[in-house]
C-alpha positions as CSV (number, residue, x, y, z in Angstrom):
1,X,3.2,9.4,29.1
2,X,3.9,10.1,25.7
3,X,0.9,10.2,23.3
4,X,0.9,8.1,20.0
5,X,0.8,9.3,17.0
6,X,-2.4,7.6,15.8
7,X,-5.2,7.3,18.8
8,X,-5.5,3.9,19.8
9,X,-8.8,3.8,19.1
10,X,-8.5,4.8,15.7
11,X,-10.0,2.7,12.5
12,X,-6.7,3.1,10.7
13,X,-5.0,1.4,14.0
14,X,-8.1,-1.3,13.3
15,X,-7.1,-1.4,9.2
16,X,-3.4,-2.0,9.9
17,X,-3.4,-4.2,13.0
18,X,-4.3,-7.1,10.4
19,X,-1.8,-8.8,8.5
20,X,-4.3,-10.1,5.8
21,X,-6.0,-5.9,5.3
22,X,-1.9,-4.9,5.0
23,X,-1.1,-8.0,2.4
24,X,-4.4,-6.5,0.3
25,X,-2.9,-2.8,0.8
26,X,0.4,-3.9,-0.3
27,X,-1.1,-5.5,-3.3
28,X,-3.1,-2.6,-4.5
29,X,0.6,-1.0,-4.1
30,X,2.6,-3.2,-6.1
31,X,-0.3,-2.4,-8.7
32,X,0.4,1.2,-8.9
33,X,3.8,0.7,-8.5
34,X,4.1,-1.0,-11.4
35,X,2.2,1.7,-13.3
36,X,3.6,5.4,-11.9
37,X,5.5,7.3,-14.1
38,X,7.8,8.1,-11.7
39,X,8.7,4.6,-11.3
40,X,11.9,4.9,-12.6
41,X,13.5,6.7,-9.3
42,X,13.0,3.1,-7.9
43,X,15.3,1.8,-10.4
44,X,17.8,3.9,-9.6
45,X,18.6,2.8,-6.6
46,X,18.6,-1.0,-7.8
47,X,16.4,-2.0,-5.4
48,X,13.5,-2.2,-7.3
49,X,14.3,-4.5,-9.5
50,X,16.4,-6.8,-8.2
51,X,14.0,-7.8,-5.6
52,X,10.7,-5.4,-5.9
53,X,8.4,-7.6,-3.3
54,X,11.1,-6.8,-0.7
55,X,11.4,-3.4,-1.8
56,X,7.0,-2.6,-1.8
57,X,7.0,-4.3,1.0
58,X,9.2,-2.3,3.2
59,X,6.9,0.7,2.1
60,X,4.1,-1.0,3.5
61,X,6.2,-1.9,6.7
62,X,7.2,1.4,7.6
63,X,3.8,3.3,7.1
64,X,2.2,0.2,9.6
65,X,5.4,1.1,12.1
66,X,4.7,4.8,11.5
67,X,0.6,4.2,12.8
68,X,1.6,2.0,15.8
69,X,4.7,4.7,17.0
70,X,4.8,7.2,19.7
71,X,4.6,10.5,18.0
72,X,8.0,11.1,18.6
73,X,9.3,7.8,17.1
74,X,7.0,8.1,14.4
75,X,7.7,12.2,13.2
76,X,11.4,10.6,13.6
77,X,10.6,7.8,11.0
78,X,8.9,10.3,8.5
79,X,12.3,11.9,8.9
80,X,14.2,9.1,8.0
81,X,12.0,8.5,5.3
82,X,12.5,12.4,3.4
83,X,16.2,12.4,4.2
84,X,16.5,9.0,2.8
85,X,14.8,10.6,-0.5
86,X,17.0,13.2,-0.9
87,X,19.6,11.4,-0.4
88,X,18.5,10.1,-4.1
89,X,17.6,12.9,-5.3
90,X,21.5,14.4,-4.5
91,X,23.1,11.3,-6.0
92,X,20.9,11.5,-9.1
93,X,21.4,15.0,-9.3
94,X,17.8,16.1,-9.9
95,X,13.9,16.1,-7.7
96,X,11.4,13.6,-6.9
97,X,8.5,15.0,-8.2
98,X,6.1,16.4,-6.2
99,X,3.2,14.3,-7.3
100,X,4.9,11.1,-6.9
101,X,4.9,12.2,-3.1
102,X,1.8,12.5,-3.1
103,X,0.9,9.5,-5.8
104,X,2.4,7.2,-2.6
105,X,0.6,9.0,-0.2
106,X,-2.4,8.5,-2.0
107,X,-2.4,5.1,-2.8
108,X,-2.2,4.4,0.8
109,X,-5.1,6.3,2.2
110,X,-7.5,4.7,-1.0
111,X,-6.0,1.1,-0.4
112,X,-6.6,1.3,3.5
113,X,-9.9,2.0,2.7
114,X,-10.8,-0.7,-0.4
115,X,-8.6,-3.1,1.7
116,X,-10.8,-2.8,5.2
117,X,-14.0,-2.6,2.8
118,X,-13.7,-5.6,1.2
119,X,-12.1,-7.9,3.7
120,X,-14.5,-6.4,6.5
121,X,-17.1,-3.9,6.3
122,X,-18.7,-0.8,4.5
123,X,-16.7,2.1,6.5
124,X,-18.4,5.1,7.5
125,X,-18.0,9.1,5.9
126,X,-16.0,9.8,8.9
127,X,-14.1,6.8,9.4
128,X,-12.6,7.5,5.6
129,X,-11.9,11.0,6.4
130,X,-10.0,9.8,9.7
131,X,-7.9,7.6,7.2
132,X,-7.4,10.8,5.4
133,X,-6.5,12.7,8.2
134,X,-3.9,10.4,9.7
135,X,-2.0,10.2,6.2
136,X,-2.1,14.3,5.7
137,X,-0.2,14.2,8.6
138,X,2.7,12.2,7.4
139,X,2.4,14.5,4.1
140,X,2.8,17.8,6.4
141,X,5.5,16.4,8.1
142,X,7.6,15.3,5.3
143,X,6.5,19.1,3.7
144,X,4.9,18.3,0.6
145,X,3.3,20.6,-1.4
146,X,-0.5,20.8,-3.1
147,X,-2.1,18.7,-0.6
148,X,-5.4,18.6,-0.1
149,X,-7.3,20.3,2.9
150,X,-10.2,17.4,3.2
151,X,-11.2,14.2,2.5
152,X,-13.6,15.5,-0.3
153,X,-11.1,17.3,-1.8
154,X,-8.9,14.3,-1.6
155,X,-10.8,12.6,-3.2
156,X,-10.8,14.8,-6.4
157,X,-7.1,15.0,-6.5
158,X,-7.2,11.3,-6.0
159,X,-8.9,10.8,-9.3
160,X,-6.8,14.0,-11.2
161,X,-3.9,11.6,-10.3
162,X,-4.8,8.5,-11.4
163,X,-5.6,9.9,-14.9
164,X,-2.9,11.9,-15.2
165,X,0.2,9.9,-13.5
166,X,-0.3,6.4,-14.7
167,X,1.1,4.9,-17.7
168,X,1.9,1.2,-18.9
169,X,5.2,0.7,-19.8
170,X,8.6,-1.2,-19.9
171,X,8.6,-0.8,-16.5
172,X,5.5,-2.2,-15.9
173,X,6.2,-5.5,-17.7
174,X,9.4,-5.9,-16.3
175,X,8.0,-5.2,-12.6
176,X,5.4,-7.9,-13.0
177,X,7.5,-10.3,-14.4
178,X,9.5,-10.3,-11.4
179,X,6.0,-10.8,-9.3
180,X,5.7,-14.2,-11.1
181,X,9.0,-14.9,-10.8
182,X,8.9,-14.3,-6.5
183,X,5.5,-15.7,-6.4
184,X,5.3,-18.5,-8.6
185,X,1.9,-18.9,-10.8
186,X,-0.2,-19.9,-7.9
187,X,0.4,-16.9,-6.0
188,X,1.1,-14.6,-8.7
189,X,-2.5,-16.0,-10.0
190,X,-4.5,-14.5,-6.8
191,X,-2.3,-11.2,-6.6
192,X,-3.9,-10.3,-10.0
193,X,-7.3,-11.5,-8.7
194,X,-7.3,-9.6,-5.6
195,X,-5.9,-6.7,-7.7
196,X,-8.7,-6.7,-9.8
197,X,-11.2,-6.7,-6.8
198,X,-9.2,-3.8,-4.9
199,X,-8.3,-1.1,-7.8
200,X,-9.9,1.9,-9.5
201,X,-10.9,1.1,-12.7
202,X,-8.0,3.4,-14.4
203,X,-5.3,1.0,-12.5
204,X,-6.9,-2.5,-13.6
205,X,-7.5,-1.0,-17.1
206,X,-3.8,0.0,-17.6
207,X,-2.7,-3.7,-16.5
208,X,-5.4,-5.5,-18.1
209,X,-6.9,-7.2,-15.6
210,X,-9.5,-9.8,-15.6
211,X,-12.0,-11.2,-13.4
212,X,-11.5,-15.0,-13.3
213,X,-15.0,-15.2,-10.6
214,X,-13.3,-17.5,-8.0
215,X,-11.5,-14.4,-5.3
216,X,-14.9,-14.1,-4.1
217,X,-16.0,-17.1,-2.7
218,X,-12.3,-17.6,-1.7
219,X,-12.5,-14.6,0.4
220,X,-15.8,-15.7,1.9
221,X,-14.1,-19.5,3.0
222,X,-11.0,-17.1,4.0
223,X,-13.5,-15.0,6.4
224,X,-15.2,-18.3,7.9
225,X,-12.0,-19.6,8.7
226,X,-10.2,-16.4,10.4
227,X,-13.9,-16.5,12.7
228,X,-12.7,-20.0,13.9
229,X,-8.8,-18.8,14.3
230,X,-7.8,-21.0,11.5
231,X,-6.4,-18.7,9.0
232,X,-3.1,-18.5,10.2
233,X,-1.9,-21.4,8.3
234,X,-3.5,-20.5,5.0
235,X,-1.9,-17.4,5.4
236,X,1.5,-18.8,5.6
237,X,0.7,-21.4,2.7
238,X,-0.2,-18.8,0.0
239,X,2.8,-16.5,1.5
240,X,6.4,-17.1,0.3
241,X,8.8,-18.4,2.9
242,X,10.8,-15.5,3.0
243,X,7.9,-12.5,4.0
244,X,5.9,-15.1,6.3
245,X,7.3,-14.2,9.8
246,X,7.8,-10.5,8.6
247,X,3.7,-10.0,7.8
248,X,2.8,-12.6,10.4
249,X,4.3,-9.7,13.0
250,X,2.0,-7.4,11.5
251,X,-1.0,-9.1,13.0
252,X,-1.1,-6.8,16.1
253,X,-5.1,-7.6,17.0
C-alpha cells in the first residue's frame, strides 16, 4: 500500500482537514496576493482579474489536494503545478522569479500556522517546524532555489521577504475592489477583519488595515457553535453561493 505524502497523523493533515482553518489561510492569501510585486504574472494570464476569488482559491485547493494525496498523485500534482508555470513563463517570454516561488510557498506555511493558532490552539515548536517541513518538500520538488534548511531559518527568510517583496500598488487596489465586488460589503467587511487578526504587521500595514473590535467575540460565538455541530450553516451564510459546496468538501474531519 502506497504511503501518503503527508502522515496521516500529521498537524498539517489536522490544519487543512477544516474548511473554516482553509477559508482563514486563503484569506491571509488574498492579502499577500494583493500586495506581491510579482503580482503582475497573475494578470497575464487574465485570470486574476477577471475573477481573482476563483483564481486564490484554486491555490488554496490544490495545496489541500496536494496534503491529502498519495505521494505519487501528489509529486504528480506539484508537477502539474511547475509545468503549468512555465508554460507562462514561455508565452511571456521571460522567468517567474525565484522569490515569488518562494513568497507563495511562504505565505502558506505562516498562514497554516496563524490560521490553526487562532481558530484553535497555541501550536507547539515542532508542530510549526512539521508545517515547515511538509511545504519544503513541495519547494524541492518543484526545484526552487534558496530555500531554507529549517524552520528557524525559515523564519528569517520569512521576514527578509516580507520587507523586501511587498509593495502597495495599482494592483492592489484593483485586486480588492474586485473582493468587494465578489463578496459584497458584508462579507468583504469580515475578510478585512479576519485579515487584520491573521497577518504580520508589514502586510496589514501596506493595506491599511483596521481593527473594528467585533472578529473576536465573533470567532468565540463561531467556536461555541462548531462544538454543538451548528456551524455549517453559518458557514454557508457568510460564503458566496458559488464557493459553498467547493470549501464545504474541504471539511475532511
Amino acid at each position: 500500500m502506497e504511503k501518503y505524502f503527508v502522515d496521516k497523523n500529521s498537524i498539517v493533515r489536522k490544519i487543512w482537514g477544516k474548511a473554516d482553518t482553509v477559508l482563514f489561510i486563503f484569506a491571509g492569501a488574498a492579502a499577500e496576493f494583493a500586495l506581491n510585486k510579482a503580482v503582475d504574472w497573475l494578470y497575464f494570464t487574465g485570470r486574476l482579474p477577471s475573477d481573482p476569488l476563483a483564481r486564490l482559491f484554486s491555490t488554496v485547493e490544490y495545496a489541500g489536494q496536494i496534503i491529502f494525496s498519495e505521494e505519487s498523485k501528489a509529486l504528480a500534482s506539484i508537477d502539474r503545478i511547475t509545468a503549468i508555470h512555465q508554460d507562462v513563463e514561455k508565452k511571456r517570454n521571460d522567468k517567474i522569479p525565484d522569490w515569488a516561488y518562494r513568497d507563495v510557498l511562504y505565505l502558506l506555511i505562516d498562514y497554516s500556522i496563524r490560521s490553526y493558532e487562532l481558530l484553535e490552539r497555541m501550536l507547539t515548536k515542532e508542530e510549526k517546524a512539521e508545517v515547515f517541513e511538509v511545504f519544503l518538500s513541495v519547494g524541492n520538488r518543484m526545484q526552487l532555489a534558496d530555500l531554507p534548511v529549517d524552520y528557524s531559518q525559515w523564519r528569517l527568510s520569512r521576514e527578509e521577504h516580507l520587507n523586501e517583496n511587498l509593495i502597495k500598488s495599482d494592483f492592489t487596489a484593483d485586486l480588492y475592489y474586485q473582493y468587494k465586488k465578489q463578496l459584497g460589503a458584508i462579507r468583504y467587511a469580515i475578510l478585512k477583519q479576519v485579515q487584520f487578526q491573521l497577518v504580520p504587521a508589514r502586510v496589514s500595514y501596506l493595506l491599511g488595515l483596521k481593527n473594528k473590535y467585533w472578529l473576536i467575540p465573533l470567532l468565540k460565538f463561531y467556536k461555541q457553535l462548531r462544538m454543538m455541530k451548528l456551524d455549517t450553516r453559518l458557514k454557508s451564510t457568510l460564503l458566496p453561493a458559488a464557493y459553498k459546496v467547493r470549501i464545504l468538501q474541504l471539511d475532511v474531519n
